[in-house]
Chimera marker file (.cmm) of the C-alpha trace (Angstrom):
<marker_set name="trace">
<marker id="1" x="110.201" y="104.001" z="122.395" r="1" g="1" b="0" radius="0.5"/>
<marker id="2" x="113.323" y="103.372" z="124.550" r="1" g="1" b="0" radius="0.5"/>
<marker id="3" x="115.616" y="100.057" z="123.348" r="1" g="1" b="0" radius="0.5"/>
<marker id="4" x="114.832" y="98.528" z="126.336" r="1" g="1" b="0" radius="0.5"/>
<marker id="5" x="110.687" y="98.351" z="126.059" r="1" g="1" b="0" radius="0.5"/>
<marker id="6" x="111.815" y="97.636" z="122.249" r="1" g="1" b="0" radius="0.5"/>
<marker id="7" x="113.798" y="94.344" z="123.685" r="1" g="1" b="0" radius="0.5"/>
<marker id="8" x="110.973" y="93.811" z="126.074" r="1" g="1" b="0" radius="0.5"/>
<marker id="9" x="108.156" y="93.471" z="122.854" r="1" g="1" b="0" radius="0.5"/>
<marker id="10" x="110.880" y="91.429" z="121.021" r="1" g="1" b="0" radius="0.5"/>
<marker id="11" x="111.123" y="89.035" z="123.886" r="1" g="1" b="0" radius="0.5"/>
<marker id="12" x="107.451" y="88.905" z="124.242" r="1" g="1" b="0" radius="0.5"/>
<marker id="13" x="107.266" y="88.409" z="119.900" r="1" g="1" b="0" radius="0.5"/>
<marker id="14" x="109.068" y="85.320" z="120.841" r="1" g="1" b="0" radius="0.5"/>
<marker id="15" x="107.423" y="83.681" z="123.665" r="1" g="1" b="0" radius="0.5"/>
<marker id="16" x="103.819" y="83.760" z="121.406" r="1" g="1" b="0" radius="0.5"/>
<marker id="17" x="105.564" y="81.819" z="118.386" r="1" g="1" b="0" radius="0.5"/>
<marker id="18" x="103.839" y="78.507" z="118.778" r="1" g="1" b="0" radius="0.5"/>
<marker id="19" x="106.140" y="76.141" z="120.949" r="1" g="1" b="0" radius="0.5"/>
<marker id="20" x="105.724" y="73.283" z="118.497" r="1" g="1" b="0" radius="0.5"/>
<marker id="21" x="107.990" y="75.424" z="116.092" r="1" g="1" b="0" radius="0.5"/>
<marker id="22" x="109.804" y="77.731" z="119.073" r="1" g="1" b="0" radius="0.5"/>
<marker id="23" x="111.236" y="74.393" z="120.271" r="1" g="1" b="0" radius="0.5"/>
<marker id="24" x="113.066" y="73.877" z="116.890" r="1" g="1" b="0" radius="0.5"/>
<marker id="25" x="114.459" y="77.181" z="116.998" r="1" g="1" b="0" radius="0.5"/>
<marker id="26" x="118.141" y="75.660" z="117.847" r="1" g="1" b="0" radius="0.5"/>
<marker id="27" x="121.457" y="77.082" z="117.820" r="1" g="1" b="0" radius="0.5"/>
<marker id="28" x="120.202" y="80.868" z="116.623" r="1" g="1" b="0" radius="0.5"/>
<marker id="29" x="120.843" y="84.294" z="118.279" r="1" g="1" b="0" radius="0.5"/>
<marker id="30" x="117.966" y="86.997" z="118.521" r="1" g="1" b="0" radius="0.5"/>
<marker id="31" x="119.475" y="90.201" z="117.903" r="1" g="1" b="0" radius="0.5"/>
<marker id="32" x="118.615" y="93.691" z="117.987" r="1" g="1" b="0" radius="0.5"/>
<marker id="33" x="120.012" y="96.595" z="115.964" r="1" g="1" b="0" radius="0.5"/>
<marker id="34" x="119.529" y="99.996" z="115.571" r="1" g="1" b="0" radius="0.5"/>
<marker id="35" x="119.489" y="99.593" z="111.299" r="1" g="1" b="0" radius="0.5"/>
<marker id="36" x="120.806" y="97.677" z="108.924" r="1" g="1" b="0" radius="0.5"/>
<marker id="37" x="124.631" y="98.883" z="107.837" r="1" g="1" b="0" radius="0.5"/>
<marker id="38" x="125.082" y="99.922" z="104.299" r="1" g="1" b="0" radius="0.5"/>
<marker id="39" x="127.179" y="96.740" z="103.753" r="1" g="1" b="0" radius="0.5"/>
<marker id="40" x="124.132" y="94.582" z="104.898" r="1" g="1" b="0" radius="0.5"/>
<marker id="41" x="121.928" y="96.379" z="102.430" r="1" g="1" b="0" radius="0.5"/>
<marker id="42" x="124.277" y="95.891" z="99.354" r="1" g="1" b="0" radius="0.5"/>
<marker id="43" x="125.218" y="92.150" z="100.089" r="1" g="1" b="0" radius="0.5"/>
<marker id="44" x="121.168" y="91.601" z="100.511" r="1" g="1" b="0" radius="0.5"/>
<marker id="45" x="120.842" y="93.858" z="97.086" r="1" g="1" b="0" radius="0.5"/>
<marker id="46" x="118.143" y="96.011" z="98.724" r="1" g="1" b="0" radius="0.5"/>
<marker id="47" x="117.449" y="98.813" z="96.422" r="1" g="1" b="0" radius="0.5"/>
<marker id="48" x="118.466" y="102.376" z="97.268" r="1" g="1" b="0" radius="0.5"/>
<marker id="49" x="115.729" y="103.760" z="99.341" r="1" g="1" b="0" radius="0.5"/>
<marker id="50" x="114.260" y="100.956" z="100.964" r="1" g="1" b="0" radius="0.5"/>
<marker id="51" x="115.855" y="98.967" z="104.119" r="1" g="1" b="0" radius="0.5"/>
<marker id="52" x="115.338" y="95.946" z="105.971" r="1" g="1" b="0" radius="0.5"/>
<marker id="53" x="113.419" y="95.236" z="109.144" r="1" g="1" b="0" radius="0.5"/>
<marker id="54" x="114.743" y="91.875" z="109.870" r="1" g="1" b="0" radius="0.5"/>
<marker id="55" x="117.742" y="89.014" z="108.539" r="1" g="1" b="0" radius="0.5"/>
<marker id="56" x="118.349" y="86.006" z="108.759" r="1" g="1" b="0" radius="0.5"/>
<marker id="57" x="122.015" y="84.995" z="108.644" r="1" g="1" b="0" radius="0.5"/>
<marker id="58" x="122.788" y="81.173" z="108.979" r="1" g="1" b="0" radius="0.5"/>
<marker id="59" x="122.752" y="77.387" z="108.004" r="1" g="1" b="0" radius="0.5"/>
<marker id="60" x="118.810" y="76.853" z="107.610" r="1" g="1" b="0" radius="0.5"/>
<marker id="61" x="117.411" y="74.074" z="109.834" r="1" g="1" b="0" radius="0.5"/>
<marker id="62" x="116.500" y="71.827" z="106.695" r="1" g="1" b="0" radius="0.5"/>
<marker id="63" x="120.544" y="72.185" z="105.258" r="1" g="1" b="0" radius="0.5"/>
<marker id="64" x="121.926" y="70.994" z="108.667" r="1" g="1" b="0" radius="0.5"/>
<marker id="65" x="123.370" y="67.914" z="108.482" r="1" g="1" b="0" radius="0.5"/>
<marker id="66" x="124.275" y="64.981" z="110.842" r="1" g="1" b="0" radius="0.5"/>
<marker id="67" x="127.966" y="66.772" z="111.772" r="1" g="1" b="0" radius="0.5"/>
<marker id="68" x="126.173" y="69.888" z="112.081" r="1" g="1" b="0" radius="0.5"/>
<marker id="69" x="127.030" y="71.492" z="115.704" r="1" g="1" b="0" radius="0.5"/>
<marker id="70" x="130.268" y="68.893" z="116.041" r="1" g="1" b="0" radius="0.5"/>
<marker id="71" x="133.194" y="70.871" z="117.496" r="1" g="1" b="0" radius="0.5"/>
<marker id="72" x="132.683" y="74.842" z="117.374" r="1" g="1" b="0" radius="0.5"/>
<marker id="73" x="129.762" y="76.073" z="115.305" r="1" g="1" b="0" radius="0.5"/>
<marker id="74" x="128.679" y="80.247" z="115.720" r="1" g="1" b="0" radius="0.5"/>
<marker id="75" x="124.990" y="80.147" z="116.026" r="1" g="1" b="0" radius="0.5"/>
<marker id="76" x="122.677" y="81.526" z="113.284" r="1" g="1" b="0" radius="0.5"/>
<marker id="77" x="121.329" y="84.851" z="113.932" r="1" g="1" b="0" radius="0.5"/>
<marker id="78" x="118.193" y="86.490" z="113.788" r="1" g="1" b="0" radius="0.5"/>
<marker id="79" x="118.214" y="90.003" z="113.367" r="1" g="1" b="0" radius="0.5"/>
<marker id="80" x="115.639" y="92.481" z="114.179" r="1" g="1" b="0" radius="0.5"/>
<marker id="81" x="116.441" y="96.681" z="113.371" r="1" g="1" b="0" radius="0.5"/>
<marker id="82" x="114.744" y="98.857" z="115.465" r="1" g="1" b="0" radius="0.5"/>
<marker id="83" x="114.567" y="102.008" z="113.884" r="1" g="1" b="0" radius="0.5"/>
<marker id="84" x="113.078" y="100.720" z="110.656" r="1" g="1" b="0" radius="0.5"/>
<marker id="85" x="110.671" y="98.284" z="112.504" r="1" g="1" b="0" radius="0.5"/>
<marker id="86" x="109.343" y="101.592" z="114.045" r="1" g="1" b="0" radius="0.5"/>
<marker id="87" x="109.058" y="103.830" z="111.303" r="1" g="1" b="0" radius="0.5"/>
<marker id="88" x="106.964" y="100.770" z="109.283" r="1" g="1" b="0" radius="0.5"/>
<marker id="89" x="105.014" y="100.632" z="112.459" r="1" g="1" b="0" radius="0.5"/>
<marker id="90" x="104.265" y="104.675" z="112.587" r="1" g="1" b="0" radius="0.5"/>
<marker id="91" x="102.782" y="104.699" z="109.201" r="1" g="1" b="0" radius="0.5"/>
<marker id="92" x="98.674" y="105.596" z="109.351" r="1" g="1" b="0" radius="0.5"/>
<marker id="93" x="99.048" y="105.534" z="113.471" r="1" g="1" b="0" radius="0.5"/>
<marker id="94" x="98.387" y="108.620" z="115.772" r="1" g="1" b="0" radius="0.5"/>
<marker id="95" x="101.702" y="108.989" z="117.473" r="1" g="1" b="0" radius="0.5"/>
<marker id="96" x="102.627" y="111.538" z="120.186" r="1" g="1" b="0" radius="0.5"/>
<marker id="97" x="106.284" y="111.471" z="119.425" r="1" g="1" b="0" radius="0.5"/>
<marker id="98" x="108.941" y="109.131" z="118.012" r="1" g="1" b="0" radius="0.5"/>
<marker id="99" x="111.203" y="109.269" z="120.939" r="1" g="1" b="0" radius="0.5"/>
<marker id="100" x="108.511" y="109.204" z="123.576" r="1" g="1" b="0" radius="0.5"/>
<marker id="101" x="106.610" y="106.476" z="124.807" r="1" g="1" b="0" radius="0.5"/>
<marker id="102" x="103.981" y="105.740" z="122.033" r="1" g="1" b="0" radius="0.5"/>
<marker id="103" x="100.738" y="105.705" z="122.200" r="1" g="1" b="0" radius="0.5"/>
<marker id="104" x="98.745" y="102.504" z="122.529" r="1" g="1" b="0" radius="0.5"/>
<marker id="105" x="97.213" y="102.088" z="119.054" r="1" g="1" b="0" radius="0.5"/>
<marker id="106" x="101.099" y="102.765" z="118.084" r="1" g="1" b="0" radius="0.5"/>
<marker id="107" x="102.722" y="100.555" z="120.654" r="1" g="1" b="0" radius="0.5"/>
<marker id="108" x="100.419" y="97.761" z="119.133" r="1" g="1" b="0" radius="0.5"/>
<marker id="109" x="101.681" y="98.626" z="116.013" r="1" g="1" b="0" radius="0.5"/>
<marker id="110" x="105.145" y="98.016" z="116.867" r="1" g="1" b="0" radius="0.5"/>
<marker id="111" x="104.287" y="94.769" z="118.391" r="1" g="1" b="0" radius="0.5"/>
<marker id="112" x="102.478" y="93.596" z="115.081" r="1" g="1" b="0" radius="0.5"/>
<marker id="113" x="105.404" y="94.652" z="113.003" r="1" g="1" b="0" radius="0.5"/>
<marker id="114" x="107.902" y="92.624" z="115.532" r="1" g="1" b="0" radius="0.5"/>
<marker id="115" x="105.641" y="89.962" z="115.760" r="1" g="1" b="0" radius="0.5"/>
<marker id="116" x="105.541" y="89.794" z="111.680" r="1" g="1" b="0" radius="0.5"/>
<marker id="117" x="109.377" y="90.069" z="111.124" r="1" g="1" b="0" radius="0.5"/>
<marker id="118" x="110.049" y="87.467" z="113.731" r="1" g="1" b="0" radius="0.5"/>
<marker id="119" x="108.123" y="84.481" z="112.161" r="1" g="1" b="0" radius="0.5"/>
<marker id="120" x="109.476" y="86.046" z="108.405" r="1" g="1" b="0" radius="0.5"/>
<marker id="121" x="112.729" y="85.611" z="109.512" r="1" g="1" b="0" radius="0.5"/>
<marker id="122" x="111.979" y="82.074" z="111.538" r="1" g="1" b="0" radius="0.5"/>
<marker id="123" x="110.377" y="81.204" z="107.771" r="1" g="1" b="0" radius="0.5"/>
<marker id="124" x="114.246" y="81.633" z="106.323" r="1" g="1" b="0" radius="0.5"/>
<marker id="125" x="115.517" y="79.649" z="109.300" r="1" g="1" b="0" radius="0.5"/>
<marker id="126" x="113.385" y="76.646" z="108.561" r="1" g="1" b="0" radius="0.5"/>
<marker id="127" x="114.539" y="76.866" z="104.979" r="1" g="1" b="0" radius="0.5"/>
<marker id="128" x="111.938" y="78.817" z="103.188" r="1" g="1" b="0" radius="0.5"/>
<marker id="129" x="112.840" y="81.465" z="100.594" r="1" g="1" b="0" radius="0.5"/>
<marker id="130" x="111.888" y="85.041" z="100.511" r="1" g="1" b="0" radius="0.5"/>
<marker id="131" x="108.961" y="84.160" z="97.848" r="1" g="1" b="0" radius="0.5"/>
<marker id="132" x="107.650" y="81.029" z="99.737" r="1" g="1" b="0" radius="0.5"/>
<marker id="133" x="107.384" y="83.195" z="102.914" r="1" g="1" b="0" radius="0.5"/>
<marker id="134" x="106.402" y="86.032" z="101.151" r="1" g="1" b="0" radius="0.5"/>
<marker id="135" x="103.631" y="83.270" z="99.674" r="1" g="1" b="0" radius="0.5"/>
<marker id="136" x="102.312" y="82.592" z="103.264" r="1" g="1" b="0" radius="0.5"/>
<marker id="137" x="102.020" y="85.760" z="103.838" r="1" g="1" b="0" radius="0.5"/>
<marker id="138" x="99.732" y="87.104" z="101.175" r="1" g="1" b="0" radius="0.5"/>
<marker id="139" x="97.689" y="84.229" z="101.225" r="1" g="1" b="0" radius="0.5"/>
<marker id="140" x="97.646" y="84.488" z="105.259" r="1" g="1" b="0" radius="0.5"/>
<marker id="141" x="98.798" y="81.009" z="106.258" r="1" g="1" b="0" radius="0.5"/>
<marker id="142" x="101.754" y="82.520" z="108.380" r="1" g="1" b="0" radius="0.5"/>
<marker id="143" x="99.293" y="83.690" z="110.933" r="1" g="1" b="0" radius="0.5"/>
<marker id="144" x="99.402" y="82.279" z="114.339" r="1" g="1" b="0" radius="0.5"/>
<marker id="145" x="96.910" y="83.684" z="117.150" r="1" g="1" b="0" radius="0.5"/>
<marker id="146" x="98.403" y="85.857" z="119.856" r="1" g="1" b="0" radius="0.5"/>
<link id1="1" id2="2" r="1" g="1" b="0" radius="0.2"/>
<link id1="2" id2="3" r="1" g="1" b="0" radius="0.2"/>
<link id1="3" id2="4" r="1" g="1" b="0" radius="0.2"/>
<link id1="4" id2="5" r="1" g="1" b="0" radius="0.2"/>
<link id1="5" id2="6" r="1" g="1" b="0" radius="0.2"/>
<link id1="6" id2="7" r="1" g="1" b="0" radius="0.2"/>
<link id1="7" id2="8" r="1" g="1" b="0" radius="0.2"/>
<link id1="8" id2="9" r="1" g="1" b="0" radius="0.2"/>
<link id1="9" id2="10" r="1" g="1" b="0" radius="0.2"/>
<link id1="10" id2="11" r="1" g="1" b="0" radius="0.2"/>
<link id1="11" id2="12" r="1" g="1" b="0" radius="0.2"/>
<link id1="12" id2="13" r="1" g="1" b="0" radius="0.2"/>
<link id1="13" id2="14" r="1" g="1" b="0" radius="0.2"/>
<link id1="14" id2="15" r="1" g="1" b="0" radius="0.2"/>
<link id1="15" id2="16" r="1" g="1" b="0" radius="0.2"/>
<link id1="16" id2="17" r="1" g="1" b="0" radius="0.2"/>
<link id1="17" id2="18" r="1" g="1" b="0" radius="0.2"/>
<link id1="18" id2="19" r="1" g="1" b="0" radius="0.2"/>
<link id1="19" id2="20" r="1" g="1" b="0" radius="0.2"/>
<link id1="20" id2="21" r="1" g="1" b="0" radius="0.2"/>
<link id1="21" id2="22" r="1" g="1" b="0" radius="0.2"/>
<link id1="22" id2="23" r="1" g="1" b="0" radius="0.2"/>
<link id1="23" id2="24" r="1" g="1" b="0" radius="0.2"/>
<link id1="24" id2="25" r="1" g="1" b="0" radius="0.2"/>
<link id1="25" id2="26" r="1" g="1" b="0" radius="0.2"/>
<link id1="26" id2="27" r="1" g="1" b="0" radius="0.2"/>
<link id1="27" id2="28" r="1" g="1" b="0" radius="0.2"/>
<link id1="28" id2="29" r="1" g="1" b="0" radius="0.2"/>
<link id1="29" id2="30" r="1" g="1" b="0" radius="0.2"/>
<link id1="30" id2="31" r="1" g="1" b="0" radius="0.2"/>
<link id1="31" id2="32" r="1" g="1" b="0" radius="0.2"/>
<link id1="32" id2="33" r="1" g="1" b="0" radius="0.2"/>
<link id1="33" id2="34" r="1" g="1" b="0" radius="0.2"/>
<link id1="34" id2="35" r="1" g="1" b="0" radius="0.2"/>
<link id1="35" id2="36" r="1" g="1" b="0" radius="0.2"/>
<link id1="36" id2="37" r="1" g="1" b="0" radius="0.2"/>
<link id1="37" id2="38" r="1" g="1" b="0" radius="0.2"/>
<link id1="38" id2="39" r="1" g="1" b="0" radius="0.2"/>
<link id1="39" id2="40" r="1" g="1" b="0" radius="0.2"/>
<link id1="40" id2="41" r="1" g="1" b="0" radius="0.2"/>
<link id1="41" id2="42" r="1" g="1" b="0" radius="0.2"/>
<link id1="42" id2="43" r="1" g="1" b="0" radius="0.2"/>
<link id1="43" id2="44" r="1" g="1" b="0" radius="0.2"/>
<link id1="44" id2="45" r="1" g="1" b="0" radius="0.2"/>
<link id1="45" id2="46" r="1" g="1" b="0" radius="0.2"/>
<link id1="46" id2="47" r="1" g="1" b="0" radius="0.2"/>
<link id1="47" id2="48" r="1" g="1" b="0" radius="0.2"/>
<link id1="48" id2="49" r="1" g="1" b="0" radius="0.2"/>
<link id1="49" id2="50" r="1" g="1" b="0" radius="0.2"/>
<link id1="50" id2="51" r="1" g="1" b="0" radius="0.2"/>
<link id1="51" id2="52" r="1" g="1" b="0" radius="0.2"/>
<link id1="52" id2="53" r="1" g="1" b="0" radius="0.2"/>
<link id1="53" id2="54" r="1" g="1" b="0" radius="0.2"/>
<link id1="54" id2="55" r="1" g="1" b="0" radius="0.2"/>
<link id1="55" id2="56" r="1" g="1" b="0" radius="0.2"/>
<link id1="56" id2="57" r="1" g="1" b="0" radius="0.2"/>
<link id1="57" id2="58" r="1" g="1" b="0" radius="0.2"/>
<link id1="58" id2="59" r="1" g="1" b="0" radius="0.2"/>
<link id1="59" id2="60" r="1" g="1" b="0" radius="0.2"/>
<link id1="60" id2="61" r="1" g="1" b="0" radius="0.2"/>
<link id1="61" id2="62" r="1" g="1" b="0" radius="0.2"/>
<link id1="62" id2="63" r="1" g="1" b="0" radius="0.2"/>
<link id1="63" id2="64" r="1" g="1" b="0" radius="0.2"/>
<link id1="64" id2="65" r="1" g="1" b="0" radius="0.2"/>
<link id1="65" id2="66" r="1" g="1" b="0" radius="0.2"/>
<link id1="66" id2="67" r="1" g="1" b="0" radius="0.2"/>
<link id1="67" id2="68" r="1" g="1" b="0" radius="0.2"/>
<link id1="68" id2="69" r="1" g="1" b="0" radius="0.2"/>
<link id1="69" id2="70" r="1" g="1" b="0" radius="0.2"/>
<link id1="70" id2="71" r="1" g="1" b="0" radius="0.2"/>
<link id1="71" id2="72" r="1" g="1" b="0" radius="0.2"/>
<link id1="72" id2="73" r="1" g="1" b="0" radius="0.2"/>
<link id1="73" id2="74" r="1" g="1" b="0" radius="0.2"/>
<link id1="74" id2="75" r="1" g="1" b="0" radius="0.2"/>
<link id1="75" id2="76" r="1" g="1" b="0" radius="0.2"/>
<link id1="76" id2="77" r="1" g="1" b="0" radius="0.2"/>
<link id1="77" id2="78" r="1" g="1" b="0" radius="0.2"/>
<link id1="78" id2="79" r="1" g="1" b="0" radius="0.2"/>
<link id1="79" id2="80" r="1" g="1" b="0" radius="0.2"/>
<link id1="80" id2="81" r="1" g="1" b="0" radius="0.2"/>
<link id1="81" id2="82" r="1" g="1" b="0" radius="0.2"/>
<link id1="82" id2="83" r="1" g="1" b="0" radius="0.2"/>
<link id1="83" id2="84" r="1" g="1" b="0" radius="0.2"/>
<link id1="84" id2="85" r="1" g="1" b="0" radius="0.2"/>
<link id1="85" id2="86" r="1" g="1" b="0" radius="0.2"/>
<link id1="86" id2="87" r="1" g="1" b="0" radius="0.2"/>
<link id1="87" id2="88" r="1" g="1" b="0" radius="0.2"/>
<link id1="88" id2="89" r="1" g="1" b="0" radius="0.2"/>
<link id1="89" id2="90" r="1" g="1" b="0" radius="0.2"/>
<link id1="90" id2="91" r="1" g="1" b="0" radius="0.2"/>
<link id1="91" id2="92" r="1" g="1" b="0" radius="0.2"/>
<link id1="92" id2="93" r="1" g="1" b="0" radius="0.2"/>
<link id1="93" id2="94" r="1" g="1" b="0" radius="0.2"/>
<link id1="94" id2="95" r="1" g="1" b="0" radius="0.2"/>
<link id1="95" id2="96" r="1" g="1" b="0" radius="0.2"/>
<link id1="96" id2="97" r="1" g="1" b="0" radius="0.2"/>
<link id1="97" id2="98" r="1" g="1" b="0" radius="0.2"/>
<link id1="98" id2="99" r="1" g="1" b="0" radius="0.2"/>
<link id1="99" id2="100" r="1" g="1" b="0" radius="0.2"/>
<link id1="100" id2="101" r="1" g="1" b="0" radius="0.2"/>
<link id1="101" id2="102" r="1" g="1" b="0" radius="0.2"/>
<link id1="102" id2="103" r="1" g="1" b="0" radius="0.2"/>
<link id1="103" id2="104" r="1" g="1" b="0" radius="0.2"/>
<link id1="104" id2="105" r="1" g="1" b="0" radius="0.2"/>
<link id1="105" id2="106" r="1" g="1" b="0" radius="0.2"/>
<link id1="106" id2="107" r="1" g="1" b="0" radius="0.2"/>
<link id1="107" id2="108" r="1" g="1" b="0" radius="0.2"/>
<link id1="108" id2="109" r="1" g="1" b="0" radius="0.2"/>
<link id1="109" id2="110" r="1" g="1" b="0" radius="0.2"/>
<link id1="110" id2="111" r="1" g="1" b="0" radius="0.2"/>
<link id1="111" id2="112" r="1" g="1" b="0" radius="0.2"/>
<link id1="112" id2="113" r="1" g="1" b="0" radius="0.2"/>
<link id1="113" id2="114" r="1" g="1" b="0" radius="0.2"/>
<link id1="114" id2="115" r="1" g="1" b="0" radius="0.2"/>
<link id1="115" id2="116" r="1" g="1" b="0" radius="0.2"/>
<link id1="116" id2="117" r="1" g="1" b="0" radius="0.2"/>
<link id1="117" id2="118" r="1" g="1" b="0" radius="0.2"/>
<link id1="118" id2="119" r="1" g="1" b="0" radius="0.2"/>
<link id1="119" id2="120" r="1" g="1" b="0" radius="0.2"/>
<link id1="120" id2="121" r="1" g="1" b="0" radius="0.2"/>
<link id1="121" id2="122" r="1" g="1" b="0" radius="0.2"/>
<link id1="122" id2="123" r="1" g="1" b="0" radius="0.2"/>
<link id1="123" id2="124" r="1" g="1" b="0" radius="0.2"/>
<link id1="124" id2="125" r="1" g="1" b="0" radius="0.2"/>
<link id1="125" id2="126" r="1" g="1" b="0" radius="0.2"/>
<link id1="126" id2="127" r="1" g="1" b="0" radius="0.2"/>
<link id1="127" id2="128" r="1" g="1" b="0" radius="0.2"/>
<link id1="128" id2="129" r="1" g="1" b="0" radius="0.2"/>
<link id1="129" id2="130" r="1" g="1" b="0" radius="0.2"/>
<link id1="130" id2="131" r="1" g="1" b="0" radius="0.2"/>
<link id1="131" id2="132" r="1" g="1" b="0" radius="0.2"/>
<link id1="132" id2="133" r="1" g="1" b="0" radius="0.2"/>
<link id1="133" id2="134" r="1" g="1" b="0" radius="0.2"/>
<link id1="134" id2="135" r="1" g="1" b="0" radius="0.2"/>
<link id1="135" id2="136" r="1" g="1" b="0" radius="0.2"/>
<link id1="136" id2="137" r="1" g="1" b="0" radius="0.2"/>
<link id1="137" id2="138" r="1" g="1" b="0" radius="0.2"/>
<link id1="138" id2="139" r="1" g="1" b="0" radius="0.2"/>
<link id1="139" id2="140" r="1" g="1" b="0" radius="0.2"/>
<link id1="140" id2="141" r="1" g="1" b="0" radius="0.2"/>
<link id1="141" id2="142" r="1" g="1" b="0" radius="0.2"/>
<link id1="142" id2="143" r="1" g="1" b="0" radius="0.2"/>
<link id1="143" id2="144" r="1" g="1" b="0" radius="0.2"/>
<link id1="144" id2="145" r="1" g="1" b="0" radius="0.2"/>
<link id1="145" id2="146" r="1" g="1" b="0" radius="0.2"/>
</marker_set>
C-alpha cells in the first residue's frame, strides 16, 4: 500500500467519526508516520518488542482551560504509523504482497485498524486514559457504525 492510498483511508477514518464528536476535535494535527522512533517508544515505556500504532501528544480537551489557545499555542497531534498499522492489519488476511496494492479483504483490514486507532487516540484527546479507552473497547461501547 503506497503512503498516499494510506493518507487517503486515514482521511476517510476521519470523515466517519460521528460529527457530534468530529466537531470538538479543535486545535489537533492528524499525522502520519512511517513508525514510531525509538525515543517515542521509551518515553511511552513500550516494552521491547512491541510498538505503537497511534499517539496522542497534547493538552486533552477536558484540561483546557479558559486562556487555553490565547496568544501562540502548537496544536495537539494525533499520530497515526503506517508501517505498524499495516503489519497489525496483515495478521490472519490473504495478502498478495506488502508493497503492492492489497487485496480487498486486506485493504478492509487496514481501514478497520485506522478506523480503530483513530477514535483510541480521539479517546486520549477527550481526556480518557489508556485503561478507560481500553475499557470501551473490550466491552464494545467505542463502536460507531461506518
Amino acid at each position: 500500500m503506497t503512503p498516499q492510498d494510506f493518507d487517503t483511508l486515514v482521511a476517510e477514518a476521519f470523515e466517519l467519526v460521528p460529527e457530534k464528536f468530529r466537531e470538538r476535535v479543535k486545535n489537533v494535527a492528524l499525522l502520519v508516520e512511517e513508525e514510531p522512533s525509538a525515543e517515542t517508544l521509551a518515553e511511552n515505556k513500550v516494552p521491547k518488542g512491541r510498538t505503537l500504532l497511534g499517539l496522542y501528544h497534547g493538552i486533552p480537551a477536558t484540561e483546557r482551560g479558559g486562556s487555553y489557545g490565547v496568544g501562540a499555542t502548537m496544536p495537539d497531534t494525533i499520530t497515526l504509523y503506517r508501517k505498524p498499522i499495516i503489519a497489525a492489519s496483515s495478521l490472519g488476511v490473504n495478502y498478495d504482497s506488502f508493497f503492492g496494492p492489497p487485496t480487498e479483504p486486506f485493504r478492509d483490514a487496514i481501514r478497520g485498524t485506522i478506523r480503530n486507532t483513530l477514535w483510541h487516540e480521539i479517546g486520549h484527546h477527550f481526556g480518557m486514559t489508556e485503561n478507560e479507552v481500553e475499557e470501551r473497547e473490550e466491552e464494545g461501547t467505542n463502536e460507531y457504525k461506518a
